[in-house]
N, C-alpha and C positions, 0 to 999 in steps of 0.2 A: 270658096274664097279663092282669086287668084289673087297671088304674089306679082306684082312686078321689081323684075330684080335687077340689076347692075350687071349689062351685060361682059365687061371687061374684067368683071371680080368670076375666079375658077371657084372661089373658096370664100365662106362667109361663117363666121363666130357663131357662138353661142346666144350672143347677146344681139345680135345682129339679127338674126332668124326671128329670135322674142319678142324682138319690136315691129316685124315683118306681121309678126301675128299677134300683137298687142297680147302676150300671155307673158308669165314667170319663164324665166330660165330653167328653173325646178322643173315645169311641167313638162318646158319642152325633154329633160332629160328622163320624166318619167315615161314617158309616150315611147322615150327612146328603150326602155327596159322591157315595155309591154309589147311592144312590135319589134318582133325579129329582126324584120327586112330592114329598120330604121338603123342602120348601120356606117354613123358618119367618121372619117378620117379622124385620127388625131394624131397628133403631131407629137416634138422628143418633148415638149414638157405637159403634154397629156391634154391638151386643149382640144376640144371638138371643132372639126372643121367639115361645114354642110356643102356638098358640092348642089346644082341646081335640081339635081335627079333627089337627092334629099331633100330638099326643100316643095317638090311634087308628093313625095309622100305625105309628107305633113300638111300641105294642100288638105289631101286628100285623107287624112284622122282629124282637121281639125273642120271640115267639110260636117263629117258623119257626125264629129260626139258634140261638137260646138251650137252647128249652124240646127243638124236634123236631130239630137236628143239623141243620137245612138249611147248605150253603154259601150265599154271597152268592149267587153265581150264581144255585144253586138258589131263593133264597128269590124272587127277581129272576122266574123264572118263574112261580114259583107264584102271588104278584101279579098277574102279568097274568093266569094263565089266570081267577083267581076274583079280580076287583078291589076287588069289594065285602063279601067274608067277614067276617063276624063272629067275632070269638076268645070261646070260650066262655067264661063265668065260672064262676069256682070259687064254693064257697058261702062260703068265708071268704080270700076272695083276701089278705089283709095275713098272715093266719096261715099261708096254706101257704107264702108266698113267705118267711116271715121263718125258716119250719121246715126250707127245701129250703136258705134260707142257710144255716143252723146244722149240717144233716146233713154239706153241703158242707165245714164248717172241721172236725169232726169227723172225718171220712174226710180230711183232709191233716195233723191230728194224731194220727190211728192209722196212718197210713202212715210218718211219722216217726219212730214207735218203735220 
């Protein structure tokens, strides 16, 4: 998954990130417990603030456990073996991510029937 971000913002929310990656706030702060390196800024009243190099990270956990089935575990290796990988981009990264949403609710309203 790439992000495209706001190139004038240094600094982006919690809440801001979540909806970058259509997941909970929860998860993003769980991902942040299980991965070391995931180490974002916070401020005097204790609000996480993701500079763009955080937000590559998270790219890159929610790449492995999301997109490829990795477990944490798993994704946890595969980081270290290749630290610096690049997640490919799609050529309309907002549109497949908005499309792979839609297919998603789709198939849990045709399961329902």
């Amino acid at each position: 998954m790439k992000i495209t971000t706001d190139l004038t913002k240094l600094y982006y929310s919690i809440g801001e990130v979540a909806e970058m990656f259509n997941v909970t706030t929860s998860l993003i702060r769980y991902w942040e417990t299980e991965f070391t390196f995931l180490r974002p800024k916070k401020n005097r009243k204790g609000d996480r603030q993701f500079t763009k190099k955080d937000i590559q990270y998270l790219e890159r956990i929610y790449h492995l456990v999301k997109e490829r089935g990795f477990t944490l575990e798993g994704a946890k290796k595969e980081l270290r073996k290749k630290p610096n990988k690049v997640v490919k981009q799609k050529a309309k990264p907002e549109l497949y991510y908005k499309l792979k949403s839609l297919k998603v609710r789709l198939e849990k309203l045709r399961d329902s029937l």
